[in-house]
GUSEDREN-848474 format. One record per residue (C-alpha): x, y, z; residue number from 1; chain; residue in one letter. Coordinates in nm, 2 decimals. Each point is the difference from the previous one (the first is absolute). Layout:
      c1      c2      c3  seq  mol  type
       X       Y       Z  NUM    A     A
...
END
This chain:
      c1      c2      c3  seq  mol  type
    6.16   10.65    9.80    1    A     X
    0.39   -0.12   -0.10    2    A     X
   -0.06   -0.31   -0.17    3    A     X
    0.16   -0.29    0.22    4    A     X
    0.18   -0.14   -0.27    5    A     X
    0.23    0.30   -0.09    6    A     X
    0.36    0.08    0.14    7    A     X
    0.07    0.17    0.30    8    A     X
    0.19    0.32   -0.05    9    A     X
    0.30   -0.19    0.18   10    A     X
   -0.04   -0.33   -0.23   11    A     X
   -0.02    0.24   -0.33   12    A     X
    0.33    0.18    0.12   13    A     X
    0.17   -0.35    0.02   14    A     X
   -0.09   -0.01   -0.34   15    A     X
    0.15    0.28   -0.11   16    A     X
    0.35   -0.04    0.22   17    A     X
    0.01   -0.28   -0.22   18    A     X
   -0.04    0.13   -0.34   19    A     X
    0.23    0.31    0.09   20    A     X
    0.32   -0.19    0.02   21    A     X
    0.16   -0.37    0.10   22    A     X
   -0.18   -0.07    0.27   23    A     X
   -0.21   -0.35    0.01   24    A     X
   -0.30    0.05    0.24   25    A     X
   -0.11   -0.38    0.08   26    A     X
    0.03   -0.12    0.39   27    A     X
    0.13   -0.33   -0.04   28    A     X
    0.14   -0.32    0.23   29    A     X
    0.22   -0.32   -0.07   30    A     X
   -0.16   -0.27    0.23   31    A     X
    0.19   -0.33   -0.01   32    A     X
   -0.21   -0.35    0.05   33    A     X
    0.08   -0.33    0.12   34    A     X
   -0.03   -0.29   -0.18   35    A     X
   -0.04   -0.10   -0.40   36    A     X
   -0.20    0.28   -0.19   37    A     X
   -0.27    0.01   -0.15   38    A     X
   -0.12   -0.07   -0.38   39    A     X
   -0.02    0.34   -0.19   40    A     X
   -0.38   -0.17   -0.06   41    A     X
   -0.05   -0.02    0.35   42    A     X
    0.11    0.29    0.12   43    A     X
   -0.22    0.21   -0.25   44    A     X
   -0.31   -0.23    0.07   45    A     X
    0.08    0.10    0.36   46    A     X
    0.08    0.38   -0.07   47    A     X
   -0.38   -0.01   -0.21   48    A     X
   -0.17   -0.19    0.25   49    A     X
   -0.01    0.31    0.24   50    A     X
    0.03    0.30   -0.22   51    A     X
   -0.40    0.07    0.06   52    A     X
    0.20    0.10    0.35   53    A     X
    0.19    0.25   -0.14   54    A     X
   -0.26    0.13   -0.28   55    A     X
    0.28    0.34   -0.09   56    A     X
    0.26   -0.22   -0.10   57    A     X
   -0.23   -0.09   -0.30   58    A     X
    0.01    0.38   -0.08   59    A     X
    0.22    0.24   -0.15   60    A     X
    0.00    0.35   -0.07   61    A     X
   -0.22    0.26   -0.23   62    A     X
    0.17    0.29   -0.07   63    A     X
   -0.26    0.33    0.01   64    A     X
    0.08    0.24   -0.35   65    A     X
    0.21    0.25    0.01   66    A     X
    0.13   -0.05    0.41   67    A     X
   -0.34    0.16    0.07   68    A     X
   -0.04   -0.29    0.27   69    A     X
    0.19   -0.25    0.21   70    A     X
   -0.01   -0.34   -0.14   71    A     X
   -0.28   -0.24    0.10   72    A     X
    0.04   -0.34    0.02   73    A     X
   -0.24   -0.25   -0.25   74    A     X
   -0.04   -0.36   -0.07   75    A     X
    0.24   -0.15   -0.23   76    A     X
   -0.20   -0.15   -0.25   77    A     X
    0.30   -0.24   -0.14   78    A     X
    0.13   -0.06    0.36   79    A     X
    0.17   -0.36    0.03   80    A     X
    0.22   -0.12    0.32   81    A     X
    0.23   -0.14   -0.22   82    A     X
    0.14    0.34   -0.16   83    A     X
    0.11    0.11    0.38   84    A     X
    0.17   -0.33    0.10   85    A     X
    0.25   -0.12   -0.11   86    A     X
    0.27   -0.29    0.06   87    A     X
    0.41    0.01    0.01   88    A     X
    0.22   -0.26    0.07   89    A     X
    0.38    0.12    0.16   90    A     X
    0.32   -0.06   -0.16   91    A     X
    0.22   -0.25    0.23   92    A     X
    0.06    0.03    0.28   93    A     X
   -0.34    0.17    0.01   94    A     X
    0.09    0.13    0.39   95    A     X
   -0.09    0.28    0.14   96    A     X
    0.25    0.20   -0.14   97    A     X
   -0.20   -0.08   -0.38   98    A     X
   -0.30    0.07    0.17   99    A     X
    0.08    0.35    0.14  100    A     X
    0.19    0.08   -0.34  101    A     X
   -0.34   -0.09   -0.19  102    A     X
   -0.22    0.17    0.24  103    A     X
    0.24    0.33   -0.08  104    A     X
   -0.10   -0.09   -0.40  105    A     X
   -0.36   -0.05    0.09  106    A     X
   -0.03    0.37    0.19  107    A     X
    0.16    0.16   -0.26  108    A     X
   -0.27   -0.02   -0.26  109    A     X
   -0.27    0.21    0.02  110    A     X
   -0.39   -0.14    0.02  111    A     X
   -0.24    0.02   -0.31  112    A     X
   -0.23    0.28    0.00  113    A     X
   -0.23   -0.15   -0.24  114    A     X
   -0.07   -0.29    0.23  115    A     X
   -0.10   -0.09    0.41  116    A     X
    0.30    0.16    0.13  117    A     X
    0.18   -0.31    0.18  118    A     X
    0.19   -0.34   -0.10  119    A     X
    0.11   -0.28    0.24  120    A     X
    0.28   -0.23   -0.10  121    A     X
    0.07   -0.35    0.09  122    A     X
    0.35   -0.12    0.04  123    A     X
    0.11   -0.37    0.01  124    A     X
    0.25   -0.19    0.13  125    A     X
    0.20    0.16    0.25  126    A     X
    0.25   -0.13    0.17  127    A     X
   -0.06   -0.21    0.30  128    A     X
   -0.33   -0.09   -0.10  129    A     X
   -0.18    0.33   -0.04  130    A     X
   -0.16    0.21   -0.22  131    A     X
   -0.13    0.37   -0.05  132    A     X
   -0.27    0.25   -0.08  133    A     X
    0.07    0.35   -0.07  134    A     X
   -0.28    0.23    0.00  135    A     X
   -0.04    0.37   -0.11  136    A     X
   -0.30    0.24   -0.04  137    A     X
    0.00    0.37   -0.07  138    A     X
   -0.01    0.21    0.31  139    A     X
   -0.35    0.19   -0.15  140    A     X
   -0.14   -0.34    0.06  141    A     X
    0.13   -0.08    0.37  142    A     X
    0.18    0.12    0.24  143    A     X
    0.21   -0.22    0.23  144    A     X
   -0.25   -0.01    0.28  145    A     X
   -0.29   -0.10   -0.15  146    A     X
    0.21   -0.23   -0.25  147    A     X
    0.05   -0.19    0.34  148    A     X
   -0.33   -0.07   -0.02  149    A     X
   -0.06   -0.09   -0.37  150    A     X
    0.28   -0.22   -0.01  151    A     X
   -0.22   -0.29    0.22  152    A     X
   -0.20   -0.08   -0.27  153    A     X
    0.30   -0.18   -0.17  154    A     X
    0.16   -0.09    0.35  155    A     X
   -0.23   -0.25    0.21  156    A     X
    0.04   -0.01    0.36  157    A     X
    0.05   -0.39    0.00  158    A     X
    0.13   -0.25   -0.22  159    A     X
   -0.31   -0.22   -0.09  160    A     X
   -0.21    0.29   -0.05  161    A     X
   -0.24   -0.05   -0.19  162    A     X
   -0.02    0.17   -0.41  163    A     X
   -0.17    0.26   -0.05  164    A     X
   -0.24    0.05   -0.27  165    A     X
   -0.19    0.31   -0.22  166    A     X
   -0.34   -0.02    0.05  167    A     X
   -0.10    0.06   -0.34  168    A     X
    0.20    0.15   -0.29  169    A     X
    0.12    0.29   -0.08  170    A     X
   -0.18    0.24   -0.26  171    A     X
    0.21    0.33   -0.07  172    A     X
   -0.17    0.36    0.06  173    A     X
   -0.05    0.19   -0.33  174    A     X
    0.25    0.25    0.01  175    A     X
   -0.11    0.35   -0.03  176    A     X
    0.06    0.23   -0.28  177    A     X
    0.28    0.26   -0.03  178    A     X
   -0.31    0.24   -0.02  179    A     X
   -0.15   -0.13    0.31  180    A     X
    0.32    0.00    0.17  181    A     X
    0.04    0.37   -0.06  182    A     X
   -0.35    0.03    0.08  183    A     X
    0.05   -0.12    0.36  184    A     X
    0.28    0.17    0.07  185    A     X
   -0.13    0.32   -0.07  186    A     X
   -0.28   -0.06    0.21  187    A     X
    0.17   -0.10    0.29  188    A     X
    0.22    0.29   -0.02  189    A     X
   -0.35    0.18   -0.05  190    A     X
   -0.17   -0.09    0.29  191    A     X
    0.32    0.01    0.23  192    A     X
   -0.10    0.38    0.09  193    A     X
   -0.34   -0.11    0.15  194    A     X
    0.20   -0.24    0.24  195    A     X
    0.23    0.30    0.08  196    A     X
   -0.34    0.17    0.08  197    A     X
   -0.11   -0.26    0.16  198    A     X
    0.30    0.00    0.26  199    A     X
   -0.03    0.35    0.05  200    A     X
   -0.37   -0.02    0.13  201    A     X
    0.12   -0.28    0.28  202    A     X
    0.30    0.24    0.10  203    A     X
   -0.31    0.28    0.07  204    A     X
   -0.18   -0.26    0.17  205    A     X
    0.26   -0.05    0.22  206    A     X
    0.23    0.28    0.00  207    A     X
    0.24   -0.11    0.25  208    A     X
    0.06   -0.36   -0.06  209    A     X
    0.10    0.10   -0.34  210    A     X
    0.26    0.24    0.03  211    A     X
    0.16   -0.22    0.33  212    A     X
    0.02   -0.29   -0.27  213    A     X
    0.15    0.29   -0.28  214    A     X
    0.21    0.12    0.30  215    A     X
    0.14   -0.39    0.12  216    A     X
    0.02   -0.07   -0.42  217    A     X
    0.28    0.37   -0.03  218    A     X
    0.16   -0.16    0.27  219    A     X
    0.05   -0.33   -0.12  220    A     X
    0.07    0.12   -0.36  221    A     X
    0.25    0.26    0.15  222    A     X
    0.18   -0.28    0.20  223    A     X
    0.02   -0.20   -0.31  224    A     X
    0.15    0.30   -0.18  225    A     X
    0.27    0.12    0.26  226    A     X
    0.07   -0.36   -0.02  227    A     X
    0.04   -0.10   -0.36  228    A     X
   -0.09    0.26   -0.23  229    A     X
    0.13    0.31    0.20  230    A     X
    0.39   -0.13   -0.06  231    A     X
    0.15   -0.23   -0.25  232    A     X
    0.18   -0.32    0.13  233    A     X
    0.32   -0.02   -0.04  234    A     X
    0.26   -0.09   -0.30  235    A     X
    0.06   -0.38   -0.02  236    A     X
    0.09   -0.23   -0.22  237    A     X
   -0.36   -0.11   -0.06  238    A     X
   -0.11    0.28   -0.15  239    A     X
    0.09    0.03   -0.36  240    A     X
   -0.11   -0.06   -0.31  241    A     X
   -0.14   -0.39   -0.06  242    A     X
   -0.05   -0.20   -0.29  243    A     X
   -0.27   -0.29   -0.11  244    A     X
    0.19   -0.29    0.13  245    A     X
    0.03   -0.11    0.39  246    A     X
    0.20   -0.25    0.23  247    A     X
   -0.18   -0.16    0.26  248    A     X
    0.12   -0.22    0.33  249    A     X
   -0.14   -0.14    0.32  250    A     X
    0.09   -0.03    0.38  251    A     X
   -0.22   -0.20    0.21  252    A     X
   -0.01    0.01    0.35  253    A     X
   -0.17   -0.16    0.33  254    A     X
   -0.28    0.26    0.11  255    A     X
    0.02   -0.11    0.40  256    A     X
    0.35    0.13   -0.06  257    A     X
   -0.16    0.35   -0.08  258    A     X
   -0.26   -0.03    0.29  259    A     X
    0.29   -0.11    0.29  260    A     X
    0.21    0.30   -0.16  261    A     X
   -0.31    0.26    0.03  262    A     X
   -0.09   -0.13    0.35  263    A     X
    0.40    0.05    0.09  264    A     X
    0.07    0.34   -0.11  265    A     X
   -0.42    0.16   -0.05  266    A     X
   -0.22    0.09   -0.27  267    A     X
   -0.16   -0.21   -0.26  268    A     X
    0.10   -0.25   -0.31  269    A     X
   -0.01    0.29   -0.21  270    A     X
    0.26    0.19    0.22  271    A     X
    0.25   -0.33   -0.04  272    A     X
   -0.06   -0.03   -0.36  273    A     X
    0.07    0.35   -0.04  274    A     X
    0.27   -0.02    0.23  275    A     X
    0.19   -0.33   -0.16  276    A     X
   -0.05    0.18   -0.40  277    A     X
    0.19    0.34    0.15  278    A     X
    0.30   -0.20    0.15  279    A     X
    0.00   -0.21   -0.33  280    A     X
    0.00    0.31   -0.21  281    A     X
    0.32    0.18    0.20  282    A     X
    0.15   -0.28   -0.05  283    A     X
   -0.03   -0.05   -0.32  284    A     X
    0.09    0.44   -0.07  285    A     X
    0.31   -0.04    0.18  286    A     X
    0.11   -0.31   -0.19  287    A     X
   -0.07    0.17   -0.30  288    A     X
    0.22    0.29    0.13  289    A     X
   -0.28    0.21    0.12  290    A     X
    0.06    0.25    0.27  291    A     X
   -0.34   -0.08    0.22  292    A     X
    0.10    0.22    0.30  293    A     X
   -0.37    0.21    0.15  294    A     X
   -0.16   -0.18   -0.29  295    A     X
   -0.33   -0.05    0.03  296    A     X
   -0.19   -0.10   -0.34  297    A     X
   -0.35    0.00   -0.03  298    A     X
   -0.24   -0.31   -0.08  299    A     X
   -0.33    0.03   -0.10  300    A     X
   -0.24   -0.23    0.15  301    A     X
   -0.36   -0.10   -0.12  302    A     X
   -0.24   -0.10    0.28  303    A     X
   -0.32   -0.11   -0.04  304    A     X
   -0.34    0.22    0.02  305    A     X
   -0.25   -0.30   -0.08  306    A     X
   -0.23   -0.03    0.23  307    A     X
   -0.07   -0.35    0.13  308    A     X
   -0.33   -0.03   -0.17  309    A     X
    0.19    0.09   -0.34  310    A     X
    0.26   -0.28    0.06  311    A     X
   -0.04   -0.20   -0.39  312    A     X
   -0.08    0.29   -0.17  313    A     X
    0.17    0.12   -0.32  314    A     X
    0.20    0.31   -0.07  315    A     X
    0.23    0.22    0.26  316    A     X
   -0.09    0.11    0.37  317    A     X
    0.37    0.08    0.06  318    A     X
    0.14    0.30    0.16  319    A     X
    0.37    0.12    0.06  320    A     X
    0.23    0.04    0.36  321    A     X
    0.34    0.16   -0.06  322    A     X
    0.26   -0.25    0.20  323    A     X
    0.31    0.10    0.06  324    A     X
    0.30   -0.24   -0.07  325    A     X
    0.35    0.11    0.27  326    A     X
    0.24   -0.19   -0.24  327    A     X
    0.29    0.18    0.16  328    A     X
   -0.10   -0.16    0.34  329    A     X
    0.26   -0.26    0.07  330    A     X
   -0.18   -0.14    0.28  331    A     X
   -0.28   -0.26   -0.03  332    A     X
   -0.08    0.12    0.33  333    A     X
    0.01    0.39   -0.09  334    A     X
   -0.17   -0.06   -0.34  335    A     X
   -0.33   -0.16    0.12  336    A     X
   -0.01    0.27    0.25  337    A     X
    0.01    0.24   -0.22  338    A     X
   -0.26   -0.14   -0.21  339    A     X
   -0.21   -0.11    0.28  340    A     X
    0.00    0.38    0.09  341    A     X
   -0.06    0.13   -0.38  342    A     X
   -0.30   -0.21   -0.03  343    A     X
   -0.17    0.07    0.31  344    A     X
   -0.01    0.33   -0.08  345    A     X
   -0.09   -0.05   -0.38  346    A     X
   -0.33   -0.20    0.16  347    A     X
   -0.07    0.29    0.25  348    A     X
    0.01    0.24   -0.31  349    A     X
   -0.25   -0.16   -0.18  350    A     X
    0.20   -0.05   -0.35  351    A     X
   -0.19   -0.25   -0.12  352    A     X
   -0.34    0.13    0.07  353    A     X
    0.15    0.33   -0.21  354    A     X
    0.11   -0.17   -0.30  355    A     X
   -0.34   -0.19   -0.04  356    A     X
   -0.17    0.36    0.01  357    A     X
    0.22    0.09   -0.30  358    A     X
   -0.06   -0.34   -0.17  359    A     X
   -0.40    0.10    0.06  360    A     X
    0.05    0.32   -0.14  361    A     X
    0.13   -0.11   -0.29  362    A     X
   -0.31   -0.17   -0.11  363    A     X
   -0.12    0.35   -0.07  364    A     X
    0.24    0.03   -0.26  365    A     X
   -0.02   -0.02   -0.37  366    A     X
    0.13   -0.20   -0.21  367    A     X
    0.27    0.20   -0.14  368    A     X
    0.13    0.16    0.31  369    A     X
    0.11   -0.34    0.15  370    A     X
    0.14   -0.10   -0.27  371    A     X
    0.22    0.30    0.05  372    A     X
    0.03   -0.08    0.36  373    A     X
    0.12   -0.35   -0.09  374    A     X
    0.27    0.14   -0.23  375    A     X
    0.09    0.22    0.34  376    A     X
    0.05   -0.28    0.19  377    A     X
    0.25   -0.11   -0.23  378    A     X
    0.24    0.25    0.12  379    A     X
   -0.09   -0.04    0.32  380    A     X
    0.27    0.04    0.29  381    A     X
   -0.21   -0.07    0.33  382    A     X
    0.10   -0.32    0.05  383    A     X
    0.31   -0.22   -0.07  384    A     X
   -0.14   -0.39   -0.02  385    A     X
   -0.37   -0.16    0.09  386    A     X
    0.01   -0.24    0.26  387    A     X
   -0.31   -0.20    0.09  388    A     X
   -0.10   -0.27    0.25  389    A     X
   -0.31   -0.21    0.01  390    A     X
   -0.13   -0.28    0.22  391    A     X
   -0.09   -0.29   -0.20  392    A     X
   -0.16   -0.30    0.16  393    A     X
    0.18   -0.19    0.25  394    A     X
   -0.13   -0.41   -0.10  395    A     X
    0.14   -0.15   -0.29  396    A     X
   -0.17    0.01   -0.31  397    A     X
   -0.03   -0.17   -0.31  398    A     X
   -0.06   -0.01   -0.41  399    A     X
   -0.20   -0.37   -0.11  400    A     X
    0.12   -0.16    0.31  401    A     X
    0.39    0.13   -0.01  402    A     X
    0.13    0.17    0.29  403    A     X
    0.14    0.36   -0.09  404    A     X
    0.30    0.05    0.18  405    A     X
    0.07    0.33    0.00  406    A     X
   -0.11    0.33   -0.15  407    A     X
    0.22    0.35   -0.15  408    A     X
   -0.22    0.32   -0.05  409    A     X
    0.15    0.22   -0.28  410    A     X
   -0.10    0.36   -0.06  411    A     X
    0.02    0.25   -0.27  412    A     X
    0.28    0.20   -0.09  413    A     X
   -0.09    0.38   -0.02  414    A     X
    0.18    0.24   -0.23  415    A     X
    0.33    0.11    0.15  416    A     X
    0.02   -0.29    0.28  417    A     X
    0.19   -0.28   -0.07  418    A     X
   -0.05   -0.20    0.30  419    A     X
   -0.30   -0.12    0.22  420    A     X
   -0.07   -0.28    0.23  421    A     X
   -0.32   -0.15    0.08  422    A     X
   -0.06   -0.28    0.30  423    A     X
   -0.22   -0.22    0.06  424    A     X
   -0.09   -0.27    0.27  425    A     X
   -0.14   -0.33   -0.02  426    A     X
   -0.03   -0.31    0.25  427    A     X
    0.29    0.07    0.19  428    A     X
    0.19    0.26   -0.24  429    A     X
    0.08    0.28   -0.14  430    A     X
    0.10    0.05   -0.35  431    A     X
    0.22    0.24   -0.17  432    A     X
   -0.03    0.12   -0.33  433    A     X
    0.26    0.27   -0.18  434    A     X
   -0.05    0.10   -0.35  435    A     X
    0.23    0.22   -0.13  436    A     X
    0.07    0.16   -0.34  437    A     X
    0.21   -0.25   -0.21  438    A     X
    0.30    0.29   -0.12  439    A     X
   -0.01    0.22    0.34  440    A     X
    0.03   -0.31    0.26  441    A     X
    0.20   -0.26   -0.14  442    A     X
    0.10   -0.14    0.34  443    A     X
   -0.33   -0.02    0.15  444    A     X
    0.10   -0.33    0.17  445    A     X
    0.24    0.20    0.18  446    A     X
   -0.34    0.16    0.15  447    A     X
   -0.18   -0.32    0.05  448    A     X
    0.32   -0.13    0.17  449    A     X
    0.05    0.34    0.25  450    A     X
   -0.38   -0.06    0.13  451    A     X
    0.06   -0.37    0.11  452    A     X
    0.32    0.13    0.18  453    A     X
   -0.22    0.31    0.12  454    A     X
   -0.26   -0.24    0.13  455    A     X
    0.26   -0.20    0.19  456    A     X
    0.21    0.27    0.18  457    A     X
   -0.37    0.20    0.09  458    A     X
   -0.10   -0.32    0.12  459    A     X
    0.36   -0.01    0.21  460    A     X
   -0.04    0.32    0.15  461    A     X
   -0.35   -0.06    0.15  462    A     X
    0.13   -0.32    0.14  463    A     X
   -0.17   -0.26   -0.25  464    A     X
    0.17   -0.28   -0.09  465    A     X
   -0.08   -0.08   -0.36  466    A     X
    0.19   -0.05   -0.32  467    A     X
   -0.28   -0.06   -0.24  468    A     X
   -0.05    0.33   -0.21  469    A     X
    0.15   -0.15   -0.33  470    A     X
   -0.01    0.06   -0.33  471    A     X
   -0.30   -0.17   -0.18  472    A     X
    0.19   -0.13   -0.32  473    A     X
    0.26   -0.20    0.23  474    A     X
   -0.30   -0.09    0.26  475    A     X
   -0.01   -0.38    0.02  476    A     X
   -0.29   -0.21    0.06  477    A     X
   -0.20    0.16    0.34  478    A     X
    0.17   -0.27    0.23  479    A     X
    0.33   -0.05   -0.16  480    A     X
    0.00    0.40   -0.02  481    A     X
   -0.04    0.03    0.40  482    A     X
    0.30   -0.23    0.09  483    A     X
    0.17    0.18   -0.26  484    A     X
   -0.01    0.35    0.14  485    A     X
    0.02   -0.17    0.35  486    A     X
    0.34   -0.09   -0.15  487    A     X
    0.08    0.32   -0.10  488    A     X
    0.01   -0.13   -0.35  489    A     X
    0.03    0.34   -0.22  490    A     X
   -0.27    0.17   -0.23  491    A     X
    0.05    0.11   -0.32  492    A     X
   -0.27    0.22   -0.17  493    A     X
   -0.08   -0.02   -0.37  494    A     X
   -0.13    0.27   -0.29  495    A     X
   -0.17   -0.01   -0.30  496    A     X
    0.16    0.08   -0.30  497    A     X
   -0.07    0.12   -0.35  498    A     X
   -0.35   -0.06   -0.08  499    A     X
   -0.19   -0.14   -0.28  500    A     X
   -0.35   -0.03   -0.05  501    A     X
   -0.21   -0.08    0.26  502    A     X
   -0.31    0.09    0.64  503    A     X
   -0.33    0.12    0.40  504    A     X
   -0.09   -0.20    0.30  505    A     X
   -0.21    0.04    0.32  506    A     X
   -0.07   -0.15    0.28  507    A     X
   -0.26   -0.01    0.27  508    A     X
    0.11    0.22    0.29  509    A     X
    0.14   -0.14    0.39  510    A     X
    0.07    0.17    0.30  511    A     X
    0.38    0.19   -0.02  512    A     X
    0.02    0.31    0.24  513    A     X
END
C-alpha cells in the first residue's frame, strides 16, 4: 500500500514545474483586517496554539535517492512558527497601493525547500486604520479548495471566540533514512503490479460494469482532449517567456451584483465571472493595439474533485475544464451568451471528469517520467491564462477578535503564461486577484481597471443598477466605499512592483453558484 504521506503524482509534478524554470508554485491570498494589529508575539502564540490542527504544516519534504520515488513528507525535527512568520511595516503612505506593490515582492520569492513549505506575513499600519496578512503555501501542500477549509483554523467565526490551545506538545517523528527512503519506494513500486492484478480480477468479476466505466472514462478523456489537448489555443500576449518577478493588483466587487446579473441574462456565478474577465481582457488587447476580431482565447479552469467527506484534507483533488474567453464580443449581452453556451456544453462533455482520469493515471507513473511530463508542460500551448472561482464563506470572519475585511486569492504563474486571475467570495463579495509577470505586464492596473468597468456595463446590460465593482487598492472603508460608487466616484486599480524578499491563504467555503 502507497504510504499516505507521499506525493500525489499531480503534487510531485508541481514540484518539478517549479524547478524547470521561473515559475513559483505557492497558492497564496492578501486578506486585509480591521482594526490595530496584532503583536508579532501574539500572532505567533496564536498561529502555535492551533498548529496540532494542521499537523503537515510542521512537515517538510524527504527527498527519495536517486528520483527513484516521489517525495514523502516527514516531521521537521527543528520546526519553529517563528521561521514562517514574519512582520513588515509599510513605507508612508502605507495604502493599498504599498500593499499590492509588496504583495507583488512577497510572490516573487520562491518557498524554502528545506523547511514546511508556507510563511504568513503580518502587515501593520495601514491606512485608515487597518492592517494585513499575506499568506502563501506551496500548491503540493493545498489546493484552493480545501485551503478554504484550512484557513478557519486561523479565522474564527466570531470575534470573542474563544483561543485555542495544543493539547499537549509537539515531539517530532524521527525522520527516516535515505536508505529507508529508497527502501520504500521501491517497494511500493514493487507491489503496485499486485494492485494492477488485483483490478483485473474485479473487471472478470464483473465484466460489464467494467468496460461501461472504461467506455464512459475514453469518453470523458476524449472530450477533454478534442477540447484542450487536441488544438493549441491561440497566440496572445500572455504566452511568452516569464521571469522570477510578478505584479500583483485587486478589484473587489459586490457578489449580489453577480447573482442579480446571472438571474438576468442565465447561467451560473461562474458564467458571469467568466463573462466580466473576457470583456476585461478585449478591452484591454484593443487598447494595447490588438486586433481581437473572432478571438476566442482559452482559460483553463480548475474545479474541484474533493469529495465532501474529504473537505480539510491536504494535497490536490483538482481537475481541469477548458473555458472559452469571446474577447472579440463587443456585446456584454452577446459575450455571456456565448459563454453561457460554451460551458453548458463543456459540462455535458464531461471535461472535468476526463482530466481527473488522466491526473489518476498519472499516479502510475514513475518518478522520472513526470518529471519529464512537467518539463512538457512548460511548453504547453492548450490554454492561454487560468482563471479560477471559489465560494468562500458568506459571514464575516475574524483573526484575535479583528474583523477581516476582505480577501484576494492569488495563483501560480505557469511557464509561458504571464497572466492569471483567481476570485474569491466572502460575506457579501467577491475578490479579484491578478498576478502577472513583473517585465511582461507592466500595466496590470490597466487590467484590474478594465474588470471594474466590465463588471459595471455587464451589470448595465442585464438591467442591474450597480456601480460597486472597484478596484480594491482605491476601495474605501465598506460604508464610505458604497456611497462612493453610488456617486459614481472612479476606481483606480493598483500593481505590485519590483519585488524583494518576501506569501497562501484559505478560507472556509460558502455557498456561490
Amino acid at each position: 500500500m502507497a504510504s499516505p504521506d507521499r506525493l500525489s503524482a499531480l503534487d510531485s509534478t508541481f514540484l518539478h514545474l517549479e524547478s524547470s524554470g521561473p515559475s513559483h508554485m505557492h497558492v497564496a491570498s492578501v486578506m486585509v483586517f480591521r482594526g490595530r494589529a496584532p503583536s508579532l508575539e501574539e500572532f505567533v502564540a496564536h498561529v502555535q496554539g492551533r498548529m496540532h490542527l494542521v499537523p503537515r504544516y510542521r512537515q517538510r519534504l524527504a527527498f527519495v535517492p536517486l528520483g527513484q520515488g516521489r517525495p514523502v513528507w516527514v516531521d521537521d525535527p527543528h520546526f519553529s512558527a517563528w521561521g514562517h512568520i514574519r512582520q513588515a511595516a509599510l513605507p508612508q503612505p502605507a495604502n493599498d497601493a504599498a500593499l499590492r506593490a509588496f504583495a507583488g515582492r512577497v510572490f516573487s520569492q520562491r518557498l524554502d525547500r528545506h523547511k514546511p513549505l508556507w510563511e504568513l506575513w503580518l502587515v501593520e499600519r495601514l491606512t485608515r486604520g487597518r492592517f494585513a496578512v499575506i499568506a502563501k503555501a506551496h500548491h503540493a501542500l493545498v489546493d484552493g479548495i480545501s485551503g478554504v477549509d484550512i484557513t478557519t483554523v486561523l479565522l474564527d467565526a466570531a470575534a470573542d471566540a474563544s483561543e485555542t490551545k495544543s493539547v499537549r506538545p509537539w515531539v517530532a517523528k524521527p525522520a527516516p533514512s535515505s536508505a529507508r527512503l529508497l527502501a520504500d519506494a521501491l517497494l511500493e513500486r514493487a507491489t503496485l503490479p499486485s494492485e494492477m492484478v488485483r483490478g483485473a480480477r474485479r473487471a472478470l468479476r464483473a465484466p460489464r460494469r467494467a468496460m461501461g466505466r472504461v467506455r464512459h472514462d475514453l469518453t470523458d478523456v476524449g472530450a477533454l482532449t478534442w477540447a484542450g489537448l487536441g488544438s493549441p489555443a491561440p497566440p496572445s500576449p500572455f504566452n511568452v517567456a516569464i521571469g522570477p518577478h510578478r505584479r500583483y493588483a485587486s478589484v473587489e466587487s459586490d457578489l449580489p451584483v453577480f447573482r442579480e446579473i446571472k438571474d438576468a441574462l442565465g447561467g451560473t456565478i461562474n458564467d458571469v465571472v467568466l463573462t466580466v474577465v473576457s470583456l476585461a481582457l478585449g478591452n484591454y488587447l484593443r487598447a494595447q493595439g490588438y486586433n481581437t476580431t473572432g478571438l476566442v482565447l482559452r482559460a483553463m479552469v480548475p474545479v474541484s474533485v474533493r469529495a465532501d467527506a474529504e473537505h480539510g484534507a491536504l494535497g490536490n483533488r483538482v481537475a481541469a475544464m477548458w473555458a472559452p474567453l469571446p474577447v472579440g464580443a463587443l456585446s456584454p449581452k452577446d459575450c455571456h451568451q456565448q459563454v453561457q453556451e460554451a460551458m453548458t456544453h463543456v459540462k455535458l462533455t464531461g471535461q472535468a471528469v476526463g482530466a481527473q482520469v488522466l491526473t489518476n493515471l498519472a499516479g502510475f507513473a514513475p518518478p522520472t517520467i513526470l518529471s519529464q511530463a512537467a518539463r512538457l508542460q512548460a511548453r504547453q500551448r492548450y490554454f492561454n491564462l487560468v482563471v479560477t472561482n471559489v465560494p468562500g464563506p458568506q459571514f464575516p470572519l475574524y483573526l484575535l477578535g479583528r474583523e477581516m475585511l476582505c480577501m484576494y486569492p492569488v495563483l501560480p504563474l505557469a511557464h509561458r503564461q504571464a497572466l492569471g486571475i483567481a476570485v474569491m467570495s466572502y460575506n457579501g463579495h467577491l475578490g479579484f486577484g491578478l498576478l502577472g509577470d513583473y517585465d511582461t505586464l507592466p500595466e496590470i492596473d490597466s487590467i484590474a481597471d478594465q474588470i471594474t468597468r466590465s463588471i459595471a456595463a455587464l451589470a448595465r446590460a442585464a438591467g442591474v443598477r450597480t456601480g460597486r465593482g472597484r478596484s480594491a487598492s482605491a476601495a474605501p472603508p465598506r460604508k464610505a466605499a458604497r456611497a462612493a460608487a453610488a456617486n459614481g466616484a472612479p476606481a483606480r486599480a493598483t500593481a505590485g512592483h519590483r519585488p524583494g524578499n518576501h506569501a497562501a491563504g484559505k478560507r472556509s467555503p460558502g455557498k456561490q453558484e
